[in-house]
KEMAR-395594 format. One record per residue (C-alpha): residue number from 1; residue in three letters; x, y, z. Coordinates in pm, 1 decimal, always signed. Layout:
REM KEMAR-395594
+-----+-----+----------+----------+----------+
|   i |  aa |        x |        y |        z |
+-----+-----+----------+----------+----------+
| NUM | ALA |        X |        Y |        Z |
...
+-----+-----+----------+----------+----------+
//
This chain:
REM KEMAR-395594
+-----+-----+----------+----------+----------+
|   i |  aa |        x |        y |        z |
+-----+-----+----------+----------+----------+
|   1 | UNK |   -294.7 |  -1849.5 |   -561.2 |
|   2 | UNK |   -532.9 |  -1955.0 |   -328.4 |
|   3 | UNK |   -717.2 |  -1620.7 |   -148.8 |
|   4 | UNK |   -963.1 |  -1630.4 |    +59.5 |
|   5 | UNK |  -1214.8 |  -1285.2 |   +182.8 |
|   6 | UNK |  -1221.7 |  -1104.3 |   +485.8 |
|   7 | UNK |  -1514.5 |   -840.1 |   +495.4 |
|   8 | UNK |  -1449.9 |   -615.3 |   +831.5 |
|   9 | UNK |  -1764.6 |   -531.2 |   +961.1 |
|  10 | UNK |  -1847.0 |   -378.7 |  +1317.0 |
|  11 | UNK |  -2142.8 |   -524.2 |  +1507.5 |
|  12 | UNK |  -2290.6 |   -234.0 |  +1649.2 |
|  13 | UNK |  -2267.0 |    -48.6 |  +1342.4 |
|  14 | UNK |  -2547.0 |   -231.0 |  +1206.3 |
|  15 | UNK |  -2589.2 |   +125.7 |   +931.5 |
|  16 | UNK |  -2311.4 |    -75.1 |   +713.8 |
|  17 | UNK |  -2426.5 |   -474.7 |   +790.7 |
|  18 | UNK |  -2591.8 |   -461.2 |   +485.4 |
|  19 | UNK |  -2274.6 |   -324.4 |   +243.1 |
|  20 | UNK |  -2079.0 |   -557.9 |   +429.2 |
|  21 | UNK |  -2248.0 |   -824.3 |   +292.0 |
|  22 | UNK |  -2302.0 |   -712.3 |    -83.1 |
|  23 | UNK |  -1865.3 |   -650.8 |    -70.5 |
|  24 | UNK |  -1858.8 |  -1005.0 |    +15.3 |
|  25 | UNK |  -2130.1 |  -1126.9 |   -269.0 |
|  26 | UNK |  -1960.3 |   -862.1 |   -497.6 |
|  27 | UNK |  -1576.7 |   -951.7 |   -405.2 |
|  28 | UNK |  -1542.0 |  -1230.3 |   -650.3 |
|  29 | UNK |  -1370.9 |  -1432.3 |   -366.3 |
|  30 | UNK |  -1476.4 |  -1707.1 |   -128.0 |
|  31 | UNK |  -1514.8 |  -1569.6 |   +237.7 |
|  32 | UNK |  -1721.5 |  -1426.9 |   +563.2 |
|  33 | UNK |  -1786.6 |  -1130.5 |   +678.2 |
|  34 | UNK |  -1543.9 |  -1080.4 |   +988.8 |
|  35 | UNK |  -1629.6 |   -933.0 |  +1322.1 |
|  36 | UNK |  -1385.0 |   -603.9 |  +1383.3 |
|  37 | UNK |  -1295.5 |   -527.6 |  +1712.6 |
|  38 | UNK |  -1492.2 |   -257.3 |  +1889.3 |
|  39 | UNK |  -1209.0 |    -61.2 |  +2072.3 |
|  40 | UNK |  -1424.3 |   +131.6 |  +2240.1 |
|  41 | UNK |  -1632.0 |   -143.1 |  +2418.1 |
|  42 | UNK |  -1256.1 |   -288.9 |  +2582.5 |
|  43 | UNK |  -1213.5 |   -230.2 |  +2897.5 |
|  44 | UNK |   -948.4 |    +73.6 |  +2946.9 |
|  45 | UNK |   -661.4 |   -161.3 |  +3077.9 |
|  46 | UNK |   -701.5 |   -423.5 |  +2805.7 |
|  47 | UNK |   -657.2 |   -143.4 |  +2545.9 |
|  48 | UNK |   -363.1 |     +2.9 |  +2745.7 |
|  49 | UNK |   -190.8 |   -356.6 |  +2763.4 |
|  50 | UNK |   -165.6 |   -321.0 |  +2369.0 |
|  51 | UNK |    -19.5 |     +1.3 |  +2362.4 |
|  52 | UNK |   +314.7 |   +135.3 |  +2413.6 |
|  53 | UNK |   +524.6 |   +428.6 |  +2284.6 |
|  54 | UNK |   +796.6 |   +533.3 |  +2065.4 |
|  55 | UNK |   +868.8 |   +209.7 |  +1965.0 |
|  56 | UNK |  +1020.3 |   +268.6 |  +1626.0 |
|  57 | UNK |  +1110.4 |   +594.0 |  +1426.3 |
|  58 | UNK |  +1010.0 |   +801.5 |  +1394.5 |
|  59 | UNK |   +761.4 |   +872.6 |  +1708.3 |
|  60 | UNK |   +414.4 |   +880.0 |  +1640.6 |
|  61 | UNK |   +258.7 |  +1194.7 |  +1790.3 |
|  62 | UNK |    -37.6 |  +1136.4 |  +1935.5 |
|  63 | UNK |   -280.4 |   +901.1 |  +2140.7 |
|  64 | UNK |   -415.6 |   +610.1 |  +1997.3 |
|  65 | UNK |   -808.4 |   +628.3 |  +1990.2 |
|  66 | UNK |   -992.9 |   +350.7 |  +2091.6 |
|  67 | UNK |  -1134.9 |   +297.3 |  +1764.4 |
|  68 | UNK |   -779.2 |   +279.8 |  +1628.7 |
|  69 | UNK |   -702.8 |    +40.4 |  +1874.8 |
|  70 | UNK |   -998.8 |   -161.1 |  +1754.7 |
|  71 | UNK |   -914.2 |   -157.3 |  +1432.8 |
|  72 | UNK |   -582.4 |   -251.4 |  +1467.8 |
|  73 | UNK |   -640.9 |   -540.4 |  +1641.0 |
|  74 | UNK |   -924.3 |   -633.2 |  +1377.5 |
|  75 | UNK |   -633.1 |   -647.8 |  +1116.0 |
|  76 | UNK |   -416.7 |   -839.7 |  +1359.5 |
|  77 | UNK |   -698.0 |  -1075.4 |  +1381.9 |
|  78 | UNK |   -725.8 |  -1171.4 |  +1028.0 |
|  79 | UNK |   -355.7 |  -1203.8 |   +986.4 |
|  80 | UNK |   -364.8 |  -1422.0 |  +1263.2 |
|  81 | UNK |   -678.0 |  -1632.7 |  +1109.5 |
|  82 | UNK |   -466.6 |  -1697.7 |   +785.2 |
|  83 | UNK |   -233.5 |  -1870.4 |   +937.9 |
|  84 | UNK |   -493.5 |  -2163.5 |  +1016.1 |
|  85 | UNK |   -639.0 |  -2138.7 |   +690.5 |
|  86 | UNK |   -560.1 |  -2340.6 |   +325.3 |
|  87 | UNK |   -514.7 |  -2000.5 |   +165.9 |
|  88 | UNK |   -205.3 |  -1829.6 |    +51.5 |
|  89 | UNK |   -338.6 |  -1485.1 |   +109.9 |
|  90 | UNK |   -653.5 |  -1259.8 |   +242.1 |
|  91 | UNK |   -819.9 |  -1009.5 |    +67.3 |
|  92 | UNK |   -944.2 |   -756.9 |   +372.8 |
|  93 | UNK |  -1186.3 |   -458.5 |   +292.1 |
|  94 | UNK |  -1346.2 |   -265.7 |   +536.7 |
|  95 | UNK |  -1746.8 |   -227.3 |   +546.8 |
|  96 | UNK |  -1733.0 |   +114.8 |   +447.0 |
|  97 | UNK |  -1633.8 |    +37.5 |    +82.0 |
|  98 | UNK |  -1736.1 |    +31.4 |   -309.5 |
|  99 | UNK |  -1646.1 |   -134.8 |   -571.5 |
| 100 | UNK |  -1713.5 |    -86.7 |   -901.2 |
| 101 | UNK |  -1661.3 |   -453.0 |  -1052.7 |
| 102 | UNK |  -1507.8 |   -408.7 |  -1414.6 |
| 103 | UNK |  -1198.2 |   -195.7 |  -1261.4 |
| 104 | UNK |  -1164.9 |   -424.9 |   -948.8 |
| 105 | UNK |  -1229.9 |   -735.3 |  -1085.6 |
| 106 | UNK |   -884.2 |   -684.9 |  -1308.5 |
| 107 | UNK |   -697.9 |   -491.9 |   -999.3 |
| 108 | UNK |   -799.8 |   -831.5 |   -776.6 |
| 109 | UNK |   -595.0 |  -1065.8 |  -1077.2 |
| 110 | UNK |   -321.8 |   -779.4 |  -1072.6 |
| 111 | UNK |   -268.8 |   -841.8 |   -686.7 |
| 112 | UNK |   -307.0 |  -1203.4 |   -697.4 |
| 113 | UNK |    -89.2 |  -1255.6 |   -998.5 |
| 114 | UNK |   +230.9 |  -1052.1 |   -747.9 |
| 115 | UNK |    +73.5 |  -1087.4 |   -334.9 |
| 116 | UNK |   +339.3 |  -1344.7 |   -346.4 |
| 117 | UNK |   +615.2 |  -1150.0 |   -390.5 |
| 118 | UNK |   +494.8 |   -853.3 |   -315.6 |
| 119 | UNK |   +331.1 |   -933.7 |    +15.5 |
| 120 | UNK |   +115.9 |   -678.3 |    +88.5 |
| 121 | UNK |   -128.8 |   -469.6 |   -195.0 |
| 122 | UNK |   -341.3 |   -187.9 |   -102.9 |
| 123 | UNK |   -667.8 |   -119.9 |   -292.4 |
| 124 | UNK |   -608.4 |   +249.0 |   -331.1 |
| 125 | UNK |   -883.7 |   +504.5 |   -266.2 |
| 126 | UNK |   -707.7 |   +791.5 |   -463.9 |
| 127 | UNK |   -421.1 |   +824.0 |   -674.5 |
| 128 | UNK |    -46.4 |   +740.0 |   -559.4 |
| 129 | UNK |   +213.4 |  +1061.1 |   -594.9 |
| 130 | UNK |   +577.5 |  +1114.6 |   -537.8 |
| 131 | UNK |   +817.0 |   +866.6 |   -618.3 |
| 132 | UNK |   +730.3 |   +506.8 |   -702.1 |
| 133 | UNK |   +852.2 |   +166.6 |   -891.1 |
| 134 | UNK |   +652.3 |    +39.3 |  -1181.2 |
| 135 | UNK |   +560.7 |   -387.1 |  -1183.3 |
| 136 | UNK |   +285.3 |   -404.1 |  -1404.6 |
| 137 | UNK |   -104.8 |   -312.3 |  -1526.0 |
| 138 | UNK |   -357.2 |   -457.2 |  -1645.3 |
| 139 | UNK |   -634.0 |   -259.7 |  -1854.8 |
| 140 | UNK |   -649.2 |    +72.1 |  -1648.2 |
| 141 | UNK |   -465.9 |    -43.6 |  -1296.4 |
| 142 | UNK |   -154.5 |    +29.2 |  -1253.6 |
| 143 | UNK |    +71.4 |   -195.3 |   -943.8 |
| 144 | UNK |   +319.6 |     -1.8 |   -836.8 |
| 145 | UNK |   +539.3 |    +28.6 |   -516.9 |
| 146 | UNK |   +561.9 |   +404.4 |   -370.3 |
| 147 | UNK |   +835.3 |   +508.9 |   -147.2 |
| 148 | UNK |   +613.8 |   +632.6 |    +89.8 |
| 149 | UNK |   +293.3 |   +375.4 |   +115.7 |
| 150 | UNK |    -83.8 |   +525.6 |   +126.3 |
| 151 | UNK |   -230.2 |   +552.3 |   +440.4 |
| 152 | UNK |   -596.2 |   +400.4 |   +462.9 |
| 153 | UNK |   -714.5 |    +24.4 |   +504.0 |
| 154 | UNK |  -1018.1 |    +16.2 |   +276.7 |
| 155 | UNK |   -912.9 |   -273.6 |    +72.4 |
| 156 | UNK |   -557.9 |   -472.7 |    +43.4 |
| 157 | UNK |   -444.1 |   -845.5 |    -16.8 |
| 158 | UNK |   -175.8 |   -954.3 |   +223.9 |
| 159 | UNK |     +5.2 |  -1257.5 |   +206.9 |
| 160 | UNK |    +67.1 |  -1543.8 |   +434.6 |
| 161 | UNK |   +397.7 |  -1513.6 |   +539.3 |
| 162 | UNK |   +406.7 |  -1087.0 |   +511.7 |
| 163 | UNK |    +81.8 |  -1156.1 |   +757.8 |
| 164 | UNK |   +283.2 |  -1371.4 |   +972.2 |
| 165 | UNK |   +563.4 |  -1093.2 |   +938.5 |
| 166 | UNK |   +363.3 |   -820.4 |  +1036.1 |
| 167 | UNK |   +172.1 |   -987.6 |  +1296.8 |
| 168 | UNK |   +501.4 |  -1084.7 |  +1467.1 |
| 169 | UNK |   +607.9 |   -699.6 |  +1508.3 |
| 170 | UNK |   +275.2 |   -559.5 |  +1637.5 |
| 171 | UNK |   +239.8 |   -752.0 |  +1967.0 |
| 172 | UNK |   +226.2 |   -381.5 |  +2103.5 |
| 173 | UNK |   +148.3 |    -84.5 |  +1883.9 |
| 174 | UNK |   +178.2 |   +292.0 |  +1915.7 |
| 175 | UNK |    +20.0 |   +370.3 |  +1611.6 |
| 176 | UNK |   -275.4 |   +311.2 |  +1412.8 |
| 177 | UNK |   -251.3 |    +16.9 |  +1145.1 |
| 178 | UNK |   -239.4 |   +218.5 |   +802.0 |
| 179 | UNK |    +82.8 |   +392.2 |   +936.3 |
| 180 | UNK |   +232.3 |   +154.9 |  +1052.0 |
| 181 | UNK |   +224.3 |    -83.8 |   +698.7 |
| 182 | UNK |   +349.1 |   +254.0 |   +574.9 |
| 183 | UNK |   +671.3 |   +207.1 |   +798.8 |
| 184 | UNK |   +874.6 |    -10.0 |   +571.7 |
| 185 | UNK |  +1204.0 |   +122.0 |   +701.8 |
| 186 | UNK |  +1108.5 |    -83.3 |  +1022.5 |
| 187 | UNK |   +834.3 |   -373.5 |   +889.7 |
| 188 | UNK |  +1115.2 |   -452.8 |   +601.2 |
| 189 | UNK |   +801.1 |   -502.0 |   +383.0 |
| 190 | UNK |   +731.8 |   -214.7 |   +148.5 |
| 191 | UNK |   +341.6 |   -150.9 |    +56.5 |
| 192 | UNK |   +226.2 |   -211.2 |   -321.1 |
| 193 | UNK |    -85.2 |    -10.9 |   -449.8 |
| 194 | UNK |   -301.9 |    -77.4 |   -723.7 |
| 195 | UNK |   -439.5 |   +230.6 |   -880.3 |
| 196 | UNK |   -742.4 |   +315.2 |   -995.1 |
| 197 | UNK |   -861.7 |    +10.5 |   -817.4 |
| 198 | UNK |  -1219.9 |     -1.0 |   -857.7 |
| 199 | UNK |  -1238.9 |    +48.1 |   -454.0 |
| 200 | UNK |  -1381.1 |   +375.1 |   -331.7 |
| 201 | UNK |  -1452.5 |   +533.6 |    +32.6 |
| 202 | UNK |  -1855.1 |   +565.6 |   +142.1 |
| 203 | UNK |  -1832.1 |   +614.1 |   +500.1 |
| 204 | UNK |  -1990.3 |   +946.5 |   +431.1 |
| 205 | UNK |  -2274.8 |   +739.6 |   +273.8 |
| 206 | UNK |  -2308.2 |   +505.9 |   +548.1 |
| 207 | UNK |  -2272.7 |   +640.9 |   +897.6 |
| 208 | UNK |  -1960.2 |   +821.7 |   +894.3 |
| 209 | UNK |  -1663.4 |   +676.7 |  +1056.5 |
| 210 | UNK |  -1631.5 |   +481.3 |  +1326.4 |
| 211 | UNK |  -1334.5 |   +608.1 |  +1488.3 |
| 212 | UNK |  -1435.5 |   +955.2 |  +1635.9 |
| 213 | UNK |  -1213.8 |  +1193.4 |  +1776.1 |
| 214 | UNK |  -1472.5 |  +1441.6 |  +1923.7 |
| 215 | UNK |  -1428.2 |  +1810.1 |  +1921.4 |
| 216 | UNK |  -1117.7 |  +2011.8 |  +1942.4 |
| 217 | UNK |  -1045.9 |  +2382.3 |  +2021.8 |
| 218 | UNK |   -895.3 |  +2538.3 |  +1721.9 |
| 219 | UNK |   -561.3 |  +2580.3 |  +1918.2 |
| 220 | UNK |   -543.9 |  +2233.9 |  +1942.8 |
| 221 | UNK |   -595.6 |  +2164.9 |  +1609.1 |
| 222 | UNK |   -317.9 |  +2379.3 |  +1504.9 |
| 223 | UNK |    -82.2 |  +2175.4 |  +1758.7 |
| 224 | UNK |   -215.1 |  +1839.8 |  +1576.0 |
| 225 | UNK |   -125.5 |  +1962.6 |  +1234.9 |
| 226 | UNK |   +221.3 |  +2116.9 |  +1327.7 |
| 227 | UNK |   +288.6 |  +1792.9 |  +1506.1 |
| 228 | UNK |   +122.8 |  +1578.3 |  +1183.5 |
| 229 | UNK |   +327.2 |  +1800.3 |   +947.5 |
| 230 | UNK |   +657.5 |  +1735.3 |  +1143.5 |
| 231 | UNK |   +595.2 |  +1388.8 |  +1178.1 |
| 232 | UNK |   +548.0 |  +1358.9 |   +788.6 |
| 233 | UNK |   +855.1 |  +1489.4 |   +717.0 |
| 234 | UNK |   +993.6 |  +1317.1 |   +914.6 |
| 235 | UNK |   +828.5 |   +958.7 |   +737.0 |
| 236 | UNK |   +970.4 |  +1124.1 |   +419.8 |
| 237 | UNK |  +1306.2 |  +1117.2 |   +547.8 |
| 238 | UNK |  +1282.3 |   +743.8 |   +685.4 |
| 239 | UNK |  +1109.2 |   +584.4 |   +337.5 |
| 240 | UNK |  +1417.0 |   +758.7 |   +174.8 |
| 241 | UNK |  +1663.7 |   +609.3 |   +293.9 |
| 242 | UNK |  +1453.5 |   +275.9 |   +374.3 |
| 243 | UNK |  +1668.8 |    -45.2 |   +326.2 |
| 244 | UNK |  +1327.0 |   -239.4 |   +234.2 |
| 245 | UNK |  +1343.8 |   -391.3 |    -88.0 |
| 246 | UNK |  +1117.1 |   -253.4 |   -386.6 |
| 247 | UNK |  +1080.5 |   -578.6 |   -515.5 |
| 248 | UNK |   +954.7 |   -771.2 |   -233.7 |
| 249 | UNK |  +1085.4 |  -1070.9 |   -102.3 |
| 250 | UNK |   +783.1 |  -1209.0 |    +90.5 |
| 251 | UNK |   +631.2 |  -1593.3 |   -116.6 |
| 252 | UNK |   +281.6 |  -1525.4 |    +15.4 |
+-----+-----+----------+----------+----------+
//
């Protein structure tokens, strides 16, 4: 299994340049660090042309930040870039991450031992709850598929032809890129996790995040967690009865 690295860094956010190059030196896989896509430096009408809504179930309710945008189409990027390249699959981690090398070094044979089948392996940040299939472990990592897939895109290993896949159904988006991998019931392609992973979050360390959402009256908040909470639900209902298949089905 032939993977090569991706290492998502931002230009401008030159607080995380450095980290972004010790992930790649620390990865244990041949790659580059890869320029993200700085959603808030597009011109308004370029972002808009990439967005549209309600294009699957169910809705997502809110606006897509530019950041999320940008990231989004940083993702598409790479998935796009492994099509051109002699490499079966990409391992992608975002320049706000740690690893801590005994745990991810046997997680990273874990996902390349099953990206083939599987298609698509998250890194997990934290531990994976509710329902979920066991496929196997090695030492302390446990690969599993959930019914309802993590959010986040710190780390994952996607394979060539689940890239192709899921590059193919995001010519326009309407939501950010973690929920939308989550979305099985419409991508057909069902999320695998490793946890623990060896991958943690540092933002906080760094800089923060990069995709800001400024400040909110506390009414609004309210709204955005009644609408988040019904929108959950309503994710619950659609992984459920999901027609994806637990086993995979995608030769990376």
């Amino acid at each position: 299994m032939r993977v090569c690295a991706f290492i998502l860094h931002l230009p401008r956010a030159t607080a995380r340049r450095q980290n972004a190059h010790d992930l790649l030196a620390a990865c244990g896989v041949e790659g580059e660090v890869w320029p993200a896509v700085d959603g808030g430096a597009m011109p308004a009408t370029d972002r808009d042309a990439r967005v549209g809504t309600r294009l699957f179930d169910p809705a997502y309710p809110f606006t897509l930040k530019p950041g999320e945008i940008g990231c989004f189409l940083g993702h598409r990027a790479i998935w796009a870039e492994l099509q051109t390249r002699d490499a079966d699959a990409a391992l992608v981690i975002e320049d706000d991450a740690a690893l801590e090398h005994e745990t991810f070094a046997q997680a990273l044979e874990l996902a390349r031992a099953h990206v083939g089948r599987l298609g698509y392996i998250q890194f997990q940040t934290r531990d994976c709850t509710g329902k979920q299939a066991p496929i196997d472990a090695a030492g302390p990592c446990r690969l599993v598929v959930p019914e309802i897939g993590g959010l986040r895109t710190t780390a994952q290993m996607v394979g060539k032809r689940a890239a192709a896949h899921l590059l193919a159904l995001s010519e326009t988006i309407d939501r950010p890129v973690d929920t939308f991998v989550q979305s099985h019931w419409h991508t057909g392609l069902r999320p695998a996790a490793i946890t623990p992973s060896g991958v943690s979050d540092i933002a906080d360390r760094l800089d923060g995040s990069t995709i800001q959402g400024g400040g909110k009256r506390l009414s609004e908040k309210l709204r955005r967690e009644l609408r988040r909470a019904r929108y959950r639900r309503a994710v619950a209902r659609h992984a459920r009865h999901s027609a994806a298949p637990v086993k995979g089905g995608f030769d990376g």
